[in-house]
N, C-alpha and C positions, 0 to 999 in steps of 0.2 A: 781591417782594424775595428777592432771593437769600440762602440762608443759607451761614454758612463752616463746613462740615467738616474735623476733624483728617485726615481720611483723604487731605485734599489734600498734607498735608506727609509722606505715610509713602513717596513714592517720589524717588527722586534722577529728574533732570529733566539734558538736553541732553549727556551723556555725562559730566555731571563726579558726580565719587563721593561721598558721601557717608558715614558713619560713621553712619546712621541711629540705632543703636540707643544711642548716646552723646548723642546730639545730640536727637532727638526729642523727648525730654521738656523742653528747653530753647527748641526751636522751636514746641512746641504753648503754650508758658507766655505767650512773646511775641505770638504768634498771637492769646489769645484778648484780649491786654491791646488789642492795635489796635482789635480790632473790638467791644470790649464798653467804653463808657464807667464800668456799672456794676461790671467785673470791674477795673479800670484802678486804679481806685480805688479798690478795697479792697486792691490789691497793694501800690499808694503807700503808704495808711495802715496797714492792718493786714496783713501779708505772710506771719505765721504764717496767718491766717485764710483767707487764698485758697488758700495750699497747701495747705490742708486743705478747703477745700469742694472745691476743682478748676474745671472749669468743662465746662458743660451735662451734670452726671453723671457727668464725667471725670476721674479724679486726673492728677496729671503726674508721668511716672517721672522721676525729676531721684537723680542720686544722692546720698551724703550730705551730700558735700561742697558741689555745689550747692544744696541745699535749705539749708543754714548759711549759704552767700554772699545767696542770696535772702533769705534771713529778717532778717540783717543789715544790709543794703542801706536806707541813707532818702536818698530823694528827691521833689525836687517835680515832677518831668515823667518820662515815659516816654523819653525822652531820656536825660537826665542818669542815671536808671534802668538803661539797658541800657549805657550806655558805662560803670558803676559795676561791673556784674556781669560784665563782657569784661575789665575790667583785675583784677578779684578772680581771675577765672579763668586769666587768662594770666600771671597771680605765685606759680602753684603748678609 
């Protein structure tokens, strides 16, 4: 079984740019929510408490702001989740 490392998402890919060091901590959050049933769902329900364990050892650099949008965030799917925290984000 293949396992997923962060280290996949720290490089911009096919010539388009990325803001890496903005973004990263936002993409490793979503990252672990796909591939970990058990981290998914402790994001749904309790979202102070993922931010704060991280996921496999790893904290998520998110800045203040995001980490207030995530924490406030309730939803029932990872869906509705991530379209919740893209419109918190792009009303700032």
């Amino acid at each position: 079984m293949a396992m997923l490392t962060f280290d996949a998402y720290t490089t911009p890919t096919m010539g388009f740019r990325q803001n890496t060091a903005r973004r990263t901590g936002l993409h490793r959050l979503f990252a672990a929510a796909v591939v970990s049933g058990q981290f998914r769902e402790m994001l749904l329900q309790k979202p102070e408490e993922a931010l704060a364990k991280g996921y496999l050892g790893q904290a998520f650099a998110l800045t203040d702001h995001e980490s207030s949008v995530i924490k406030s965030i309730r939803a029932e799917n990872l869906t509705d989740f991530a379209q919740k925290v893209n419109r918190a984000l792009k009303s700032v």
